[in-house]
Structure formats: C-alpha cells, structure tokens
C-alpha positions, -999 to +999 in steps of 0.1 A: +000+000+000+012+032-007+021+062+017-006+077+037+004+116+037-019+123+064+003+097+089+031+121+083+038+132+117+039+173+121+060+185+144+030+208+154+026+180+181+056+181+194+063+189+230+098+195+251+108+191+284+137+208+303+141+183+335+108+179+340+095+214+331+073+215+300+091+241+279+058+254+263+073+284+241+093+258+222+086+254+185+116+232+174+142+208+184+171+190+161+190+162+180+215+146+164+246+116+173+277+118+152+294+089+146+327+093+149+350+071+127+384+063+117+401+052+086+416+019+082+434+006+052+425-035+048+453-056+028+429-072-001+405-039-006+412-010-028+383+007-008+385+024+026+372+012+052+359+030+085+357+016+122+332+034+149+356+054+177+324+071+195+300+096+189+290+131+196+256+140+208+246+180+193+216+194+186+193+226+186+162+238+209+143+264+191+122+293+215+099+320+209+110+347+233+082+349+258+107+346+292+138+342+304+140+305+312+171+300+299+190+329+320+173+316+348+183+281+344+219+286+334+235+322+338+242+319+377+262+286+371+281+299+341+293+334+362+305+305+390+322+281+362+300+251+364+284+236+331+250+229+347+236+195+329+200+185+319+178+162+302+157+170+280+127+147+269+108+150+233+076+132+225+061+141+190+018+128+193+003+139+160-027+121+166-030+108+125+000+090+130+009+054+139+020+059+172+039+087+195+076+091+198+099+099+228+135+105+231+150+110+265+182+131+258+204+128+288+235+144+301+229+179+283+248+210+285+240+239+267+269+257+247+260+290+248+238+319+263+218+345+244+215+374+267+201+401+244+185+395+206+154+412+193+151+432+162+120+462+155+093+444+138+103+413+143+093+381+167+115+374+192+132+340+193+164+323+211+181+292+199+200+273+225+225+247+209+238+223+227+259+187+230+248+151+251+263+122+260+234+098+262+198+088+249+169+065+260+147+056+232+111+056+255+088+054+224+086+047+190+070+042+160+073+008+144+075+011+103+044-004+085+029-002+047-007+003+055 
C-alpha cells in the first residue's frame, strides 16, 4: 500500500521538556549523534574502510522569546564556572500517525547563552545549541505499509 500523507507526523505536536519542566514556548528541536569514525586501510580492498571510535551528541532547541527561562536556568552557574547538565525529553503525538515518539536526551549541556537579541518588527526568538552524551529511546514508531 502506498504512503498515507496524512500519517506524516507534524512537528506541530511536538512537546519538550527541560528536567521535567514543559518548555511550552518551544517550536523546534534537532538532536542529532555523530558517529565518529576512523580510517583503516584492509590488505585485499582497494576501498576504505571506516571503524566506529564514538560519537558526539549535538543538537538545537528552538524558543519564541516569551521569558527568560534560559538565564534563569543557566547564567548563575556559568558566572560561578560550572556547566550545569540536563535532560531534556521529546515526544512528538500527532494524533493521525501510527504511534507517539519519545526521546530522552540525557547528560545535556547547553553551549552558549543568548543574553540580548530582538530586532524592531520582528518576533522574538532564542536558539539554544547544545551537545549530550546519552539517549533512552522511550517510544517509537514501528514502520508499516498500510
């Protein structure tokens, strides 16, 4: 059977959570794991080949600009030289889909902090990158053709 456009999940659904806080004035996030990999010449093979050597966890949360959560959770601990960590869980529940999906994303520390950023006639928004070292898959969506 072919592919269903309306099971297309829209990240309209979407929801984030900041250590247990929902984080309500979020309208995107990107998480991403890097595989990191080195060469490695094999006697026999004119092609490369590449063995794992880790990872690196990055990824993006996307705000509208309606507080300060993010000076209040993390400009105190900077000023003192700690790295505060966090996890952050996403669960995406468009309810045409197959099924929810949710991703905790553990061990985060944010990489930078946007103190001031607005423009005239334009909405306010803050992106906060930032790196992980872990992930629990809680939910997902099992492929199907119907």
């Amino acid at each position: 059977m072919a592919l269903q456009a309306e099971r297309i999940m829209n990240g309209t659904h979407g929801e984030l959570w900041l250590d247990g806080d929902k984080v309500s004035e979020c309208y995107g996030l990107d998480a991403k794991v890097e595989i990191t990999k080195e060469e490695i010449d094999v006697c026999g093979k004119l092609g490369t080949d590449t063995k794992m050597m880790g990872y690196k966890g990055t990824g993006s949360v996307k705000l509208h600009k309606v507080n300060s959560r993010m000076m209040i959770k993390i400009s105190d601990d900077i000023k003192r030289g700690i790295n505060p960590r966090f996890q952050i869980l996403s669960a995406l529940k468009d309810p045409a889909a197959y099924g929810s999906e949710r991703v905790l994303i553990k061990d985060t520390a944010f990489d930078d902090l946007t103190l001031a950023g607005w423009e005239a006639k334009q909405k306010g928004t803050v992106e906060c990158p930032f790196t992980f070292t872990d992930w629990d898959d809680l939910d997902n969506v099992e492929p199907r053709e119907a």
